[in-house]
N, C-alpha and C positions, 0 to 999 in steps of 0.2 A: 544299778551301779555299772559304768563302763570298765571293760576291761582295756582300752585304745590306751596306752601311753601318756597323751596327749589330749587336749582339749580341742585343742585347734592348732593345724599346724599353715604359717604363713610362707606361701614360695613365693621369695621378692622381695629383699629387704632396703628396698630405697623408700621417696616419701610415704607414698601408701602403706606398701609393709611393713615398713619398720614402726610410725603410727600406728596402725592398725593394732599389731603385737604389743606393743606399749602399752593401750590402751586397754587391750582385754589381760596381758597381765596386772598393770594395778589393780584392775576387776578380781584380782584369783584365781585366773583360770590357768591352766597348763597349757605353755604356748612355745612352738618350736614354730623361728621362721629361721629360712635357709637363702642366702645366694649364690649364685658362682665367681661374683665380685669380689673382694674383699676392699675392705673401708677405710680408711677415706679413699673413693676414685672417681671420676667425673663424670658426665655421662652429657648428652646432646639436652639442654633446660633454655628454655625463654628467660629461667632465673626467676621472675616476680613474685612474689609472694603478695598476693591481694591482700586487702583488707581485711576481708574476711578470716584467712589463712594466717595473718597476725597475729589476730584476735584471739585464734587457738591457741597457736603459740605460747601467748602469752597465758593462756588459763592453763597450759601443760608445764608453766612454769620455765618454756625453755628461749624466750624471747630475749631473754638478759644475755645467755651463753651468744646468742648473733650477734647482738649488740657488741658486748664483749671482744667479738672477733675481727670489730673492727667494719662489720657493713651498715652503711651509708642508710641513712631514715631521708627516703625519696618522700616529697611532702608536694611539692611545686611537679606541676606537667603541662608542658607546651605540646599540642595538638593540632600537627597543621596536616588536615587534609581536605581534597581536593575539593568541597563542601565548604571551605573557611579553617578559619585560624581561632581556636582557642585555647586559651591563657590561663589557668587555675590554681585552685588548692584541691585536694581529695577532702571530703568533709567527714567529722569527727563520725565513727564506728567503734563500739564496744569498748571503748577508751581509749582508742589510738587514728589517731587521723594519718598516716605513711605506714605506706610499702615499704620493702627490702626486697634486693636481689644477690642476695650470698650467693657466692660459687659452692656448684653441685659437692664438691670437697666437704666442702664447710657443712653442709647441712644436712646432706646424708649421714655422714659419721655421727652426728651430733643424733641424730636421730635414731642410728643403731644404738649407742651409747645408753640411751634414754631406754630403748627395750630392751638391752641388756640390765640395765640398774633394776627396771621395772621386776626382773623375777623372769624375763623369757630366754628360753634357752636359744643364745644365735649363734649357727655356724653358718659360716663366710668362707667362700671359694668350694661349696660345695654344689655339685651339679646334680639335679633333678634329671633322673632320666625317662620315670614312668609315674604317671598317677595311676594305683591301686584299685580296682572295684571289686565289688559282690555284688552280682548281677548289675544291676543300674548302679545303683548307690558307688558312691568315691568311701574307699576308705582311708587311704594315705596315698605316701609317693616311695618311690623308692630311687637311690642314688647314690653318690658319695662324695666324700671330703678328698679332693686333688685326685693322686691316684691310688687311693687305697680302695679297699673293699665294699663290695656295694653293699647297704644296708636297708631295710626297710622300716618305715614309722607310719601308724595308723593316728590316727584321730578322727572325734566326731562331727570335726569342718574340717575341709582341706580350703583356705584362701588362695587366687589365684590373684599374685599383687607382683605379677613378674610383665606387668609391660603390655605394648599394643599387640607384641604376639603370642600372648601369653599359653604357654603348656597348658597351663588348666582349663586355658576356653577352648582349645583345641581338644586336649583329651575329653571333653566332657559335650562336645559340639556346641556351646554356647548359642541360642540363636540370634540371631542377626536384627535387628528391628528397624534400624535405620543404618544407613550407608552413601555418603559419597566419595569417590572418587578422590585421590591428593591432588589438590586444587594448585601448589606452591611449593616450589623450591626454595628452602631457606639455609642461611648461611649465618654463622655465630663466629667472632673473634674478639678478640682485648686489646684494648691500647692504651699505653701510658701516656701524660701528657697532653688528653684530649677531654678538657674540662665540660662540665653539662651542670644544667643549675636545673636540677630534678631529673624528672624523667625526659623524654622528646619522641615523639613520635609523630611520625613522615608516612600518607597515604596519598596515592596518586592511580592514574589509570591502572597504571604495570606494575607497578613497585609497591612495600612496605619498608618501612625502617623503625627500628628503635634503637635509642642510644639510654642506655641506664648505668647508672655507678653502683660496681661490684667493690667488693675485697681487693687490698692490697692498693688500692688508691686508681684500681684501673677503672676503664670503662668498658664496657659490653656494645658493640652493634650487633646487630640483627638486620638480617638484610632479605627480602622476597621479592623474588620474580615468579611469574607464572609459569607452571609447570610446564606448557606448552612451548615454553624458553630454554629448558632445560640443557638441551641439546647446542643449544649457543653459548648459555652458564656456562658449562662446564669445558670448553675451551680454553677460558683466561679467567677462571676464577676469583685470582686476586686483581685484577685489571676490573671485572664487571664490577667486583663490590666497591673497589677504590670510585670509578667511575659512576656510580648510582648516589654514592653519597657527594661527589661532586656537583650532581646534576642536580643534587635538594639544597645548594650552596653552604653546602660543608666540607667545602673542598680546603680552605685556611689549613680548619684545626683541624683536618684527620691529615694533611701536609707537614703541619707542623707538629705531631706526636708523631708515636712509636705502636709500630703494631708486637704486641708483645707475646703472643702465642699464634699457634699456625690457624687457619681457616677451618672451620669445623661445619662440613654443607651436607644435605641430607634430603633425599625427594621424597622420603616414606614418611609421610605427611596425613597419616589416613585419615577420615571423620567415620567412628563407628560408633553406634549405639549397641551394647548384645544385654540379653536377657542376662541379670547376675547374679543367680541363683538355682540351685537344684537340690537333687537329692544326694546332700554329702558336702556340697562345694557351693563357695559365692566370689564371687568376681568383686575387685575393687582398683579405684584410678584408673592408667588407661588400660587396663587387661577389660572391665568393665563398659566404658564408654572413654574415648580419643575423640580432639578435635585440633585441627587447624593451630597449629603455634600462637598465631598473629593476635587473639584477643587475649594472650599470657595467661587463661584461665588455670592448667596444669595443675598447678601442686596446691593451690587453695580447694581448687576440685577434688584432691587426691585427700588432703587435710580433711575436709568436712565429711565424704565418703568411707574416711577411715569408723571416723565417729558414728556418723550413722550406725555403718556397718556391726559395729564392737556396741552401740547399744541396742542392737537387731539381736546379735549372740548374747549378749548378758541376759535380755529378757528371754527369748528363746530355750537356755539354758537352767534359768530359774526352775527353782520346782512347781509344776501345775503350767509350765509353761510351751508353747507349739513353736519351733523352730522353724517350722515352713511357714507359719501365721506372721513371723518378727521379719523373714529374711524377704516375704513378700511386704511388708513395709517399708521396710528397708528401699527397696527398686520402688514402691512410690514415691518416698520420701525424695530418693536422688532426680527421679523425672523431673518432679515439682520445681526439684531446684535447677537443674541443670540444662534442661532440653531448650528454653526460650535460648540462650545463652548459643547453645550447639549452634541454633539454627541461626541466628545472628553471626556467630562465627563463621558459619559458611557463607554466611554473607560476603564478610569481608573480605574473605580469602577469594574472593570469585574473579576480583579486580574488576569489576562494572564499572562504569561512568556514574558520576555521583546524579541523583535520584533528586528530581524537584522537592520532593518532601527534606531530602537532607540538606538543599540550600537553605528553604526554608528556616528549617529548624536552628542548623547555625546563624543561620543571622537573626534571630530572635535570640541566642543565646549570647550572641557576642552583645545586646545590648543590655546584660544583667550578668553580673558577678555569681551573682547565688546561684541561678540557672546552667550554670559554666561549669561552678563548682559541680551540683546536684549534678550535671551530668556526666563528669570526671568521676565518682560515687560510682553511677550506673555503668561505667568499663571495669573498676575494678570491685564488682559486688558490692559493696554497699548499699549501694541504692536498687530496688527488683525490676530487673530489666524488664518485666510482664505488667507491673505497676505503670510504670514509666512511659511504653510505649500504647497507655492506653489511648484511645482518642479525646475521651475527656481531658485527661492530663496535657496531653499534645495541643489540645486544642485551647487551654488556657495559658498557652507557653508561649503560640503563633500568633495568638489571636483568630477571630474571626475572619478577617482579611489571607491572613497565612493560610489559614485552612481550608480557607476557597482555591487560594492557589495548588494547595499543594492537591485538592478534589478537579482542578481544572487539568493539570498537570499527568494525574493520574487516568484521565481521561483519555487525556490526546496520545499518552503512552499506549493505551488499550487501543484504541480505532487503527494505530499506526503499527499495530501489533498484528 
């Protein structure tokens, strides 16, 4: 029998932590997650909730309360980049064929709410100043609520679900497995009166864009340049992003709307993979593994990671059961899912010239509906990005003709290399 307080205590209570918490208290276990936020408040989001991350949603029951609030079931995605132009639907997953992109408001709170109903103890605006050890081992953290008195809480996990710079992977030197470099400076704002029929997303040498419909009837861009730009960005901020969705000929309707909150831009942009797990402590969302904004992976990553995670501690915590044997499945489990996906992401973010194989593939795609679809699927998780780009698969998509191309292609890139 423990004498901890606590079962597990969660630092971080946005999508991951506050999920996470959720999840292992409906389980029964004793759970304190803490942030220095308090709730409902916004924070820097691509917004998209994949498919995937729907689908939870929807089986946590809490799909309706978005709905409800009034954000837009994104179904239709127009995909113009520099490779071709496609036109789609997302295809049917786990019962629901659309994304949602609620404002970070909306869906945090809804989400602390959820672990709070659940049975977990949340305090909100309280800051983390120290994670606890006994020799190696984490045993808590210690801190407090605004400015009163510092207090200390143990548990037999301490979750680090506090972000890319997260205190727990710090305190606990998390190791590093994969790392590049923030590839992309991006920028987020709202505009009223600037209508979008789905989602839309704009790739080019230099640039990324996406336009998606949020809450309150607005729309969301997103706007990337490369980081090696940065220093030009941020001269005339509102002039480059006005001027970047000109140049994608969206100049009309972002002319004729309303930019409706201030620009919201940001270089810290990391791609990291760390080890997320130890003795005491496991890492989940980006405290765990971050990537690149631009494939909108985030909070469906943070979603599904939460679950892993909380059925890694349920088993773990059973009786007769090994909490380092679950929390090391756990980090297979997320690899499996998420690393094809990473390393795709940093693809995009690289801003390359589009790739003979990516001509290819789009123009095979543009001449089949399903294929279009199927590959609208594989951006937002539904379909396995590691399936997908096999070569047998690829190669019944291009045909034999395409595949010569794109083996000829890949040739002359090598010699010229």
């Amino acid at each position: 029998m423990t004498d901890d307080r606590y079962d597990v205590i969660v630092v971080g209570a946005r999508v991951a932590g506050s999920a996470t918490a959720m999840l292992l208290a409906r389980r029964g276990l004793r759970v304190l997650v803490v942030d220095r936020a308090t709730f409902p408040s916004d924070t820097l989001s691509t917004h998209q909730v994949q498919l995937p991350g729907v689908a939870r949603l929807r089986r946590w029951e809490l799909l309706e309360a978005v709905e409800a609030a009034g954000t837009p079931a994104t179904r239709h995605v127009r995909f113009d980049a520099q490779a071709g132009l496609l036109d789609g639907h997302f295809p049917a997953f786990d019962g629901g064929d659309a994304l949602y992109s609620p404002r970070r408001t909306l869906l945090d709170g809804l989400l602390v709410d959820a672990a709070r109903e659940a049975g977990a103890d949340v305090r909100e605006g309280f800051t983390v100043d120290e994670i606890t050890f006994d020799g190696e081992r984490v045993t808590g953290i210690r801190g407090r609520s605004g400015n009163g008195p510092a207090v200390a809480e143990t548990a037999r996990l301490v979750v680090g679900a506090d972000g890319k710079h997260s205190i727990v992977a710090k305190a606990v030197r998390a190791p590093v497995v994969r790392e590049v470099a923030p590839l992309t400076v991006s920028s987020y704002t709202y505009w009223s009166g600037l209508p979008v029929e789905g989602g839309e997303i704009f790739g080019r040498e230099r640039r990324n864009v996406g336009l998606w419909p949020t809450n309150d009837g607005l729309t969301m861009s997103f706007v990337q340049w490369p980081i090696a730009e940065f220093d030009t960005f941020r001269t005339d901020i509102e002039g480059n992003v006005v001027r970047t969705l000109e140049q994608l000929g969206l100049g009309d309707r972002i002319h004729a709307a309303e930019r409706a909150e201030r620009i919201r831009t940001t270089p810290d942009v990391p791609n990291v993979v760390r080890v997320p797990h130890g003795a005491g402590w496991a890492l989940v969302g980006d405290a765990g593994l971050v990537m690149d904004p631009v494939s909108g992976q985030g909070i469906a990553d943070a979603f599904r990671d939460a679950e892993l995670l909380a059925d890694a501690v349920a088993s773990g915590f059973a009786p007769g059961g090994s909490p380092n044997d679950a929390l090391a499945g756990y980090r297979r489990a997320r690899d499996e899912a998420v690393l094809p996906m990473w390393d795709f992401t940093v693809q995009l973010a690289s801003f390359g010239p589009a790739k003979i194989e990516e001509r290819v593939l789009f123009d095979a795609l543009a001449q089949s509906q399903m294929e279009t679809d199927r590959f609208l699927g594989v951006l937002t998780g539904a379909v396995s990005l590691r399936e997908y780009m096999k070569p047998a698969n690829l190669r019944k998509i291009v045909g034999m003709r395409g595949f010569a191309k794109i083996a000829l292609g890949k040739a002359r890139a090598s010699r010229a290399a």
